[in-house]
C-alpha positions in Angstrom: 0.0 0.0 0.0 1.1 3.5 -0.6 1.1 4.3 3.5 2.9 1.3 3.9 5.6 2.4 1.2 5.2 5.6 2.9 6.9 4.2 6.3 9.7 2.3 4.0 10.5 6.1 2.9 11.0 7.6 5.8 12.8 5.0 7.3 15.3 4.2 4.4 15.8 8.3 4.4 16.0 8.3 8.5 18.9 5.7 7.9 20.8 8.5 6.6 23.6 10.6 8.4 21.9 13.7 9.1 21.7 16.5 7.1 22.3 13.6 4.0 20.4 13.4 1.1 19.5 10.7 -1.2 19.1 10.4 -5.0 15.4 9.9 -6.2 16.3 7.6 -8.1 17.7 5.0 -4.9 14.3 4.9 -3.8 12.9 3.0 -6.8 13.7 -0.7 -6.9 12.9 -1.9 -11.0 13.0 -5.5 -9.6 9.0 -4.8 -8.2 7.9 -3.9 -11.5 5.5 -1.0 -12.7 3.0 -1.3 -9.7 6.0 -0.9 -7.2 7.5 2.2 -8.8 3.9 3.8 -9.4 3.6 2.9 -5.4 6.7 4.4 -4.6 6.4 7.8 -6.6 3.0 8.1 -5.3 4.0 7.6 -1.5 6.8 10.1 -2.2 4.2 12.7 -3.4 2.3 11.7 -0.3 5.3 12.6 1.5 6.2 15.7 -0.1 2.7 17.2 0.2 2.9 16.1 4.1 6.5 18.3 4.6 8.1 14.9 5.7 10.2 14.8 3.0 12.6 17.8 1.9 13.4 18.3 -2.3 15.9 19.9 -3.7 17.2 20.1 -7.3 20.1 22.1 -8.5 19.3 23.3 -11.7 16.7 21.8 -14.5 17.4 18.3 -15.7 19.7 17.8 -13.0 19.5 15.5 -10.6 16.7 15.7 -8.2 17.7 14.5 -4.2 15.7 14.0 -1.1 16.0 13.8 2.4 13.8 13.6 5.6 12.9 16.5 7.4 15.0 17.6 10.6 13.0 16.2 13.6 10.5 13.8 11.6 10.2 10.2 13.4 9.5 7.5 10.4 6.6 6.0 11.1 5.0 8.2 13.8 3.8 11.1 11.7 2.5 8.3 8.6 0.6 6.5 11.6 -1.0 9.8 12.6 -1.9 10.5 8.7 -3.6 6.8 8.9 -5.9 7.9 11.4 -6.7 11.2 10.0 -10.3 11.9 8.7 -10.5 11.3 5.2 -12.0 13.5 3.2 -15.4 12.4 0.6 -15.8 14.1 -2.6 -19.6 15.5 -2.4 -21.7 13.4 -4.9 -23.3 15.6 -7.9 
């Protein structure tokens, strides 16, 4: 599931020295096919929107990194997202 991916995220990101980042690109294993990349990219939007990750990019076309934000716990702040209220679109 995409939380689930979500948690592998933040703790393969909280493995790293801090202050490190990551290339985008690590966090995609080819070996799980199409439905495991879509999974990840979406948890790492999920993340992104959520401030639990951190983006940079140099300059266009370069490469883009990532790293977890300063303070974030993996796993706590994805469990509290998992017991959020979700939101229904209104039927028309």
């Amino acid at each position: 599931s995409v939380r689930q991916r979500m948690s592998d995220v933040l703790s393969a990101l909280g493995r790293l020295e801090q202050g490190r980042y990551t290339e985008f690109t690590a966090l995609f294993d080819p070996a799980e096919g199409r439905l495991g990349i879509v999974v990840t990219f979406l948890a790492l939007l999920e993340l992104i929107r959520e401030a639990l990750v951190e983006v940079v990019q140099s300059e266009p076309y370069a490469p883009i990194h990532l790293k977890a934000r300063a303070g974030e716990t993996p796993n706590a702040d994805v469990a509290a997202a998992d017991e959020a209220p979700v939101e229904e679109p209104e039927a028309s």
